[in-house]
C-alpha positions in Angstrom: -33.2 -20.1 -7.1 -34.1 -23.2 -5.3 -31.6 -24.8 -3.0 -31.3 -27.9 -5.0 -30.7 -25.6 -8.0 -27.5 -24.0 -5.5 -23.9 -25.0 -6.4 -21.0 -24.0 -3.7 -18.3 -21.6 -4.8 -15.0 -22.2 -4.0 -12.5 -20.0 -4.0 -8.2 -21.4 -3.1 -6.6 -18.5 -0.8 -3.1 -19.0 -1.6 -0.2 -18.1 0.9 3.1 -19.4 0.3 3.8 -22.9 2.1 0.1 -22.8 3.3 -1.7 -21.3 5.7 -0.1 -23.1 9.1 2.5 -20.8 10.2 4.8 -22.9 10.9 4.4 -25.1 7.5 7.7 -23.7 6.1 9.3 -25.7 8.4 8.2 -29.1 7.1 10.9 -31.2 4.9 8.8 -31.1 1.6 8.4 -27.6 2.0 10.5 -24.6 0.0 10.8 -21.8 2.4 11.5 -19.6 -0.4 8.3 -20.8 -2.5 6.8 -17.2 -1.6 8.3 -15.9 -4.3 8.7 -18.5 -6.5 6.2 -17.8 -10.1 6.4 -21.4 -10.9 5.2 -22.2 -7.4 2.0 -20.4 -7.7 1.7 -21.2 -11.0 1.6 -24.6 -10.6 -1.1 -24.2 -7.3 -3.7 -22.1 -10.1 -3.1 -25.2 -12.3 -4.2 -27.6 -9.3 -7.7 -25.4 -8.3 -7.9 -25.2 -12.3 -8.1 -28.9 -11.9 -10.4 -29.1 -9.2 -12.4 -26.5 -11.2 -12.5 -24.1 -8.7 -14.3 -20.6 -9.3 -10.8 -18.4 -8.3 -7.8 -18.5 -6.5 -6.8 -15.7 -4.4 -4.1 -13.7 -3.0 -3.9 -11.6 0.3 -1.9 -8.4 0.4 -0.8 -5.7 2.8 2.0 -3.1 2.3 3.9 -4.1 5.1 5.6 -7.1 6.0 3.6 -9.5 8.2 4.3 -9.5 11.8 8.4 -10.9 13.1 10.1 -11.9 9.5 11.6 -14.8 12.5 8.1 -15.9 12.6 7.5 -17.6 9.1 8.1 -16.8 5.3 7.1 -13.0 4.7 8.6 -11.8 1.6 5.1 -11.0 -1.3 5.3 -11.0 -4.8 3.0 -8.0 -5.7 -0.3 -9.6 -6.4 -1.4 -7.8 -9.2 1.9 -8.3 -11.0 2.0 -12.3 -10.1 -1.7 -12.6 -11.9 -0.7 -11.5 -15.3 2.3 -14.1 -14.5 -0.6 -16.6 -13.7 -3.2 -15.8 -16.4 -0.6 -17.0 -18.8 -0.4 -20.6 -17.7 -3.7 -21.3 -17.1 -7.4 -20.6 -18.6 -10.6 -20.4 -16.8 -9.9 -20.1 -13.3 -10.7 -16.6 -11.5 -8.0 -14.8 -10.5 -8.6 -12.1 -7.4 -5.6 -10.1 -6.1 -5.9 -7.8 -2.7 -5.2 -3.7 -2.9 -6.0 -1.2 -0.3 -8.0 1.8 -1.1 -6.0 3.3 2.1 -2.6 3.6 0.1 -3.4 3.7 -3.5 -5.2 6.4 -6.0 -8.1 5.3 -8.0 -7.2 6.2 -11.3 -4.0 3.8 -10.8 -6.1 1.2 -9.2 -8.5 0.9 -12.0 -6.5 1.0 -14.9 -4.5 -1.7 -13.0 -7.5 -4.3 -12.4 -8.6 -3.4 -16.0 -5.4 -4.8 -17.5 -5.2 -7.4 -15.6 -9.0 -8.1 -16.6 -7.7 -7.8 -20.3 -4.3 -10.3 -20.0 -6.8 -12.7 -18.3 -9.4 -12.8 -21.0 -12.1 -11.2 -18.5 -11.0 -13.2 -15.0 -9.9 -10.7 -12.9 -11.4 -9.7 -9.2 -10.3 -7.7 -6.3 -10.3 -7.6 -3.0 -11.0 -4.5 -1.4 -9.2 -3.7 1.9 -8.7 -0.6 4.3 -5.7 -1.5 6.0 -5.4 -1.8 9.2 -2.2 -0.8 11.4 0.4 1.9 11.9 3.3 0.1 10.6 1.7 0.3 6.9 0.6 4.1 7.5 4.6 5.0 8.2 5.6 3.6 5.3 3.9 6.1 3.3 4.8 9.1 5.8 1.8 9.1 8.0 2.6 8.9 11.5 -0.3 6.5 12.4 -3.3 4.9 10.7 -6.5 6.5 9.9 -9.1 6.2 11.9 -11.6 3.4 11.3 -14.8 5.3 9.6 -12.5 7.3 7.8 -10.9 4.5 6.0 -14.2 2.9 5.1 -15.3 6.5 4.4 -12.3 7.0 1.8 -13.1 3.4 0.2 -16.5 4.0 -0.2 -15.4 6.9 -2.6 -12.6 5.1 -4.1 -15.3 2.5 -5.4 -17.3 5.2 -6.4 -14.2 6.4 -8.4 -13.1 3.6 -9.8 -16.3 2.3 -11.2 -16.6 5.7 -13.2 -13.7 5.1 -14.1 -14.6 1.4 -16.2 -17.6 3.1 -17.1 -15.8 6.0 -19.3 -15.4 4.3 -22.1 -18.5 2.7 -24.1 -18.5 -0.9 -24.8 -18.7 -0.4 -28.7 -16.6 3.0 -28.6 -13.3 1.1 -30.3 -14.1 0.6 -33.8 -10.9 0.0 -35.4 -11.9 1.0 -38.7 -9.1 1.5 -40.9 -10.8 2.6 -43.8 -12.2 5.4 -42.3 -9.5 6.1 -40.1 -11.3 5.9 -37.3 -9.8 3.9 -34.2 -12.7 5.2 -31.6 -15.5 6.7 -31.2 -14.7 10.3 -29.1 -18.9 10.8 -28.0 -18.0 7.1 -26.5 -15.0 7.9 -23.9 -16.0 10.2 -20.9 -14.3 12.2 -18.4 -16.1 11.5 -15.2 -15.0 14.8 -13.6 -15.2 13.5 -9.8 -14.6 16.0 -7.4 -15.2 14.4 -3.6 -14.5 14.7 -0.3 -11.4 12.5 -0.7 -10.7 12.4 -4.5 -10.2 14.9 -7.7 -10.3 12.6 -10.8 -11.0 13.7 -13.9 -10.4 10.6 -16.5 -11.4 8.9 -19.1 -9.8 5.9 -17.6 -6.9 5.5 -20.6 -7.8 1.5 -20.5 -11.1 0.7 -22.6 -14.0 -0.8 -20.6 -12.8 -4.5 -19.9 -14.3 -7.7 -21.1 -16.1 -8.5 -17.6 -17.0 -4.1 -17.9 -16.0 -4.5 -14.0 -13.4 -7.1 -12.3 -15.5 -8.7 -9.5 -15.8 -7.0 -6.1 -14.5 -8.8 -3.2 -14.6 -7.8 0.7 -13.6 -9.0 3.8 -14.5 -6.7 6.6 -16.6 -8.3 9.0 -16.9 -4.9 11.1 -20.1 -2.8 11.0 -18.2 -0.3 8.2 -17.0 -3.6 6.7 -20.6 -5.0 6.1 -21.9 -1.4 5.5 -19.6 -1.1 2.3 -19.8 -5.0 1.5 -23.7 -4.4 0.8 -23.1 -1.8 -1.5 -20.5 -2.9 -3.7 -19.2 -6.5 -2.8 -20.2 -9.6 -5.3 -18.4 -12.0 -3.2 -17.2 -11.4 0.4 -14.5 -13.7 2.0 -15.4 -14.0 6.2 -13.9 -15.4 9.0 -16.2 -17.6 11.7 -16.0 -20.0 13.7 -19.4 -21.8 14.7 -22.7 -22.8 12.5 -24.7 -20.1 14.2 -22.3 -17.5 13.8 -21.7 -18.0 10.3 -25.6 -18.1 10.0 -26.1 -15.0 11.2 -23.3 -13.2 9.4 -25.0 -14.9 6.0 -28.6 -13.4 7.1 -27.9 -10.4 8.3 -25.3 -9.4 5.0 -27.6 -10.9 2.6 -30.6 -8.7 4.5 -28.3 -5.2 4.0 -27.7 -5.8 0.5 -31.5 -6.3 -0.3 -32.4 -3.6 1.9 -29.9 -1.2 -0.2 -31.7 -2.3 -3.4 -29.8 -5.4 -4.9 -30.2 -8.9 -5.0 -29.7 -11.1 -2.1 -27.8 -13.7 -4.5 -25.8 -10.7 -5.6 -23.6 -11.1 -3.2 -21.7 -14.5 -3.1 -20.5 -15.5 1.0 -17.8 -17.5 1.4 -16.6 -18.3 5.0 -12.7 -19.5 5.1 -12.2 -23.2 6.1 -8.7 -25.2 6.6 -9.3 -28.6 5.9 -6.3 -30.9 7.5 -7.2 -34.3 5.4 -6.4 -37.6 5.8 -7.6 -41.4 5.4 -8.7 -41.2 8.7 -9.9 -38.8 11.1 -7.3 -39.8 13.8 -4.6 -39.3 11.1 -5.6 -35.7 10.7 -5.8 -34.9 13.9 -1.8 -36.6 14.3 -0.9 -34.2 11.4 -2.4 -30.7 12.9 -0.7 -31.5 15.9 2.5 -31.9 14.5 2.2 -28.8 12.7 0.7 -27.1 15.8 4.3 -28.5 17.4 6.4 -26.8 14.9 5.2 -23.2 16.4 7.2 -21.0 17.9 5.6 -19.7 20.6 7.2 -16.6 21.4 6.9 -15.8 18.2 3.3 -16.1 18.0 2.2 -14.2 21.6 4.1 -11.4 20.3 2.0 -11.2 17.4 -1.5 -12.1 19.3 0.1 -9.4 21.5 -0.1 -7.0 19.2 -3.6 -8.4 18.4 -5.0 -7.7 21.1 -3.2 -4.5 22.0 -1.6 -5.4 25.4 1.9 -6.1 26.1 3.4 -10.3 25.5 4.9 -10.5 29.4 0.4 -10.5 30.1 -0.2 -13.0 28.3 1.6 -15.9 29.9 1.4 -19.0 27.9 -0.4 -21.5 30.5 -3.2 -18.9 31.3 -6.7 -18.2 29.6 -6.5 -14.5 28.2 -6.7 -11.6 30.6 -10.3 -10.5 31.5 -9.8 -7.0 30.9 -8.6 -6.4 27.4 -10.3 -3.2 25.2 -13.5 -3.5 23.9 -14.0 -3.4 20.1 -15.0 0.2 20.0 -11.3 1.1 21.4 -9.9 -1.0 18.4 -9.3 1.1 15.3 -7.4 -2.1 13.3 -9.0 -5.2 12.3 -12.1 -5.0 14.8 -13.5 -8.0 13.7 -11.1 -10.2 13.9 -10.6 -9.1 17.0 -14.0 -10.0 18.6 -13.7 -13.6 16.7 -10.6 -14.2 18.6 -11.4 -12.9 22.0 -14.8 -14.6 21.6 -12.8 -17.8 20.5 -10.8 -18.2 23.8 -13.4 -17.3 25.9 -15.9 -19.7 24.5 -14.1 -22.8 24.4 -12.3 -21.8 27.9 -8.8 -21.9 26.0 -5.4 -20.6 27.7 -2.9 -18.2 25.8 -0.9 -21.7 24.5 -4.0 -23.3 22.9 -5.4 -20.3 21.0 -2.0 -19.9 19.4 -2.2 -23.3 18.2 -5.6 -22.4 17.3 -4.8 -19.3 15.6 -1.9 -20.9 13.8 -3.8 -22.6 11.0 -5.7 -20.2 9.7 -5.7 -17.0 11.6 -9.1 -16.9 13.6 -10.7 -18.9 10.1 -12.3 -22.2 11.2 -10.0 -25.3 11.5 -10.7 -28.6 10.8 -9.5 -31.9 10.8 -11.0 -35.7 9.4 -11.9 -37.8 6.0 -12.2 -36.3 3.0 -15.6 -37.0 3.3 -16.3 -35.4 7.0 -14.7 -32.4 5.5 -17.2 -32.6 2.5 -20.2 -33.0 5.2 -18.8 -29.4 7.3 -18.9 -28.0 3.7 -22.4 -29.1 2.9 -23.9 -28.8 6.4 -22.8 -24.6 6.2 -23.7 -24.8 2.6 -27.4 -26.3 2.9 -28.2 -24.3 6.4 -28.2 -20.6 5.5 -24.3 -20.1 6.1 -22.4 -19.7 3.4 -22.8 -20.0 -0.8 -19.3 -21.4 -0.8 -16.0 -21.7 1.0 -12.4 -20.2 0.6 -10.2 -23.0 1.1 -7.5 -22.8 3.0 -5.1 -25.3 2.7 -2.6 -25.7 5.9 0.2 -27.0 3.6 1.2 -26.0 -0.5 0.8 -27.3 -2.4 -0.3 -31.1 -0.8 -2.5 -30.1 0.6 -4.8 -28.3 -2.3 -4.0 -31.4 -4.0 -5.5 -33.3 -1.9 -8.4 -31.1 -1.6 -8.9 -31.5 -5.2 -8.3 -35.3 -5.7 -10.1 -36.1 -2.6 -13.0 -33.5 -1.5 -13.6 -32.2 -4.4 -15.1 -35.5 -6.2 -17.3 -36.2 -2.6 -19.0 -32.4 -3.5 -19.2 -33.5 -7.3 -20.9 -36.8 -6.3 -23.5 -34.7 -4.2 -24.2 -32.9 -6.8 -23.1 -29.5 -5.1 -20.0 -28.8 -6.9 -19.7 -28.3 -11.0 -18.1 -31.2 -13.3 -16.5 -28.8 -15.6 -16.3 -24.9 -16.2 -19.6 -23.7 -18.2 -18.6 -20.3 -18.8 -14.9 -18.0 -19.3 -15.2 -15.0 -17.0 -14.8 -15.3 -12.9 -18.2 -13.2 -13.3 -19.8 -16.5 -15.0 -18.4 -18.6 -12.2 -19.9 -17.0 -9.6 -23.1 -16.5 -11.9 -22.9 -12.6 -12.2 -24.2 -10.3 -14.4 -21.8 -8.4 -16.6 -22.3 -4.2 -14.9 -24.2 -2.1 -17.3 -21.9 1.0 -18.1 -23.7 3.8 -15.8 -22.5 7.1 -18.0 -22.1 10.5 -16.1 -24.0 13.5 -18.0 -21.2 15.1 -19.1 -19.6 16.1 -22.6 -17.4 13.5 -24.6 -13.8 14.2 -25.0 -14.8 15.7 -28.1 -17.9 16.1 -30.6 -17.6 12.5 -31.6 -17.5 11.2 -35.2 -18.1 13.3 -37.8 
């Protein structure tokens, strides 16, 4: 595909009252929006609007850093889709569930429901799960290590996607005058037996209208690109710079050809939060205003815990210490990690500036002008080997997705790098995906099949 031929991909990653920690705090806002169904409803109807590919929701089974800090209650993701998929259409919908603390069997049959409420729009985002708060809430003293979670989801995919697979697209037949509901030499037990997993199956869903919900990943560590090359369709990433994001793209895109698929099999979409305005100076008025609403001791307590050193060394005024851990030592989110540490030491910033930094969208880039300027960040990434679309990230919900949409989003359809309207029904069509082939284990059917 040519790059004039190239459309972006974007994806709305929803949180709450946006993705500024400290927009809660605003006098439009709802603090309680987070678990509020006619909130996010209304947010998938906006991206629906803007024609956006997906929206998207992160997850972790544990509550997110000091509950002082900013809004942390979280519908559970998978439930608030269904709740979603009924008032809207065409829009993807992508909810996040870690392979750490769930089974496969449960997993699967989860995703393909939701797949089947949704009409075939249904994607997930794979995670490992990072931390030992969320291993003691499921009676493990401390988190896995590292490898061995990427180990334990490289099975779970394995699992799962045996799982879809156990049933043949045309095993329902539904004939009533032969009393026949399904074909038995159609629906397989998969009969895994693994380092980490037992399953037997069938799956007791049928296989789903898009056969698979979409693959999404977003580890940025060496086991994080690792399992995004073999199973990921669309990866969500965190960078900061052109060249960085450039060489993520190159380097992801080469792994996944070198392991046999595509490169345009896999769909890279950087995170971005756009703070928009008439003009440039505006914006950068309104991020600092936000930026002013943080509570500091709040935040170092969390970048703290970041960083794994203690909040009385990392005083407010100061760049960050020299001598934090390496990534090797860091068995939780390593990459976002590095991106931070890199961040302060690149642009020379003390402990009070990355957390304003860090407030908006987490170690994701940050930026601030026009409507158009924000189109022209977009296009430049787009059009220079860093990204095949963006996740969008708005600062404040829902203002400003709306804005995105009634602002940005015509500037991209102008350029011709954006769609007018939906072409197809599935979030695989969106992202121009093939539907998965069922792959069909040698084994014998549940029974001797019909007759």
């Amino acid at each position: 595909m040519s790059p004039q031929q190239r459309t972006l991909h974007l994806n709305a990653f929803l949180m709450s009252t946006g993705h500024h920690e400290a927009s809660w705090r605003l006098p439009e806002s709802n603090p309680l929006a987070s678990t509020d169904i006619r909130h996010y409803q209304n947010l998938a109807r906006i991206a629906e609007r803007g024609t956006f590919d997906s929206i998207f929701f992160a997850d972790s089974p544990v509550i997110f850093g000091d509950v002082g800090r900013r809004p942390a209650g979280k519908l559970e993701p998978t439930v608030l889709l269904t709740a979603i998929a009924a008032a809207t259409e065409r829009i993807g919908l992508i909810a996040t569930a870690s392979t750490t603390y769930n089974d496969p069997f449960n997993l699967a049959r989860r995703f393909a429901s939701v797949d089947f409420v949704s009409g075939g729009r249904a994607g997930w985002n794979v995670v490992t799960t990072a931390g030992p708060e969320a291993a003691r809430n499921f009676g493990i003293d401390d988190q896995p290590a590292h490898a061995t979670r990427y180990e334990r989801a490289a099975e779970f995919l394995d699992v799962a996607a045996k799982l879809w697979d156990s049933w043949d697209d045309d095993a329902v037949l539904a004939d009533k005058e032969a009393g026949v509901w399904a074909d038995s030499a159609k629906v397989r037990p998969i009969n895994h037996v693994g380092k980490h997993f037992r399953v037997r199956g069938p799956l007791n869903v049928p296989r789903s209208p898009q056969g698979h919900p979409l693959i999404v990943q977003a580890g940025s560590s060496e086991n994080g690109k690792g399992l995004a090359a073999r199973y990921a369709e669309a990866v969500f990433t965190a960078q900061q710079t052109l060249g960085d994001a450039q060489a993520f793209y190159a380097d992801l895109k080469a792994r996944t050809v070198a392991l046999g698929r595509l490169a345009d099999s896999i769909k890279i979409l950087p995170g971005i939060v756009p703070v928009i305005a008439s003009t440039q100076a505006e914006a950068l008025r309104l991020e600092r205003e936000l930026d002013e609403l943080i509570r500091p001791e709040y935040a170092k307590a969390e970048l703290a815990k970041t960083l794994r050193v203690k909040p009385e060394d990392l005083p407010l005024d100061r760049p960050l210490p020299a001598d934090l851990p390496d990534e090797d030592s860091i068995e939780g989110a390593k990459s976002r990690y590095t991106l931070i540490v890199e961040l302060a030491r690149r642009e020379s910033l003390t402990v009070r500036q990355l957390i304003g930094r860090l407030g908006g969208g987490r170690g994701h880039l940050t930026f601030a002008g026009t409507p158009e300027q924000v189109a022209d960040a977009i296009q430049l990434w787009f059009e220079n080997g860093a990204a095949d679309g963006f996740n969008i990230m708005p600062p404040v919900l829902p203002t400003g997705l709306e804005t995105f949409v009634e602002q940005v989003v015509p500037v991209l359809r102008q350029r011709g790098l954006f769609r007018n309207e939906y072409t197809g029904s599935t979030l695989r069509e969106h992202y121009g995906l093939d539907r998965p082939t069922a792959r069909f284990s040698e084994v014998e059917p549940l029974t001797g099949g019909l007759a």
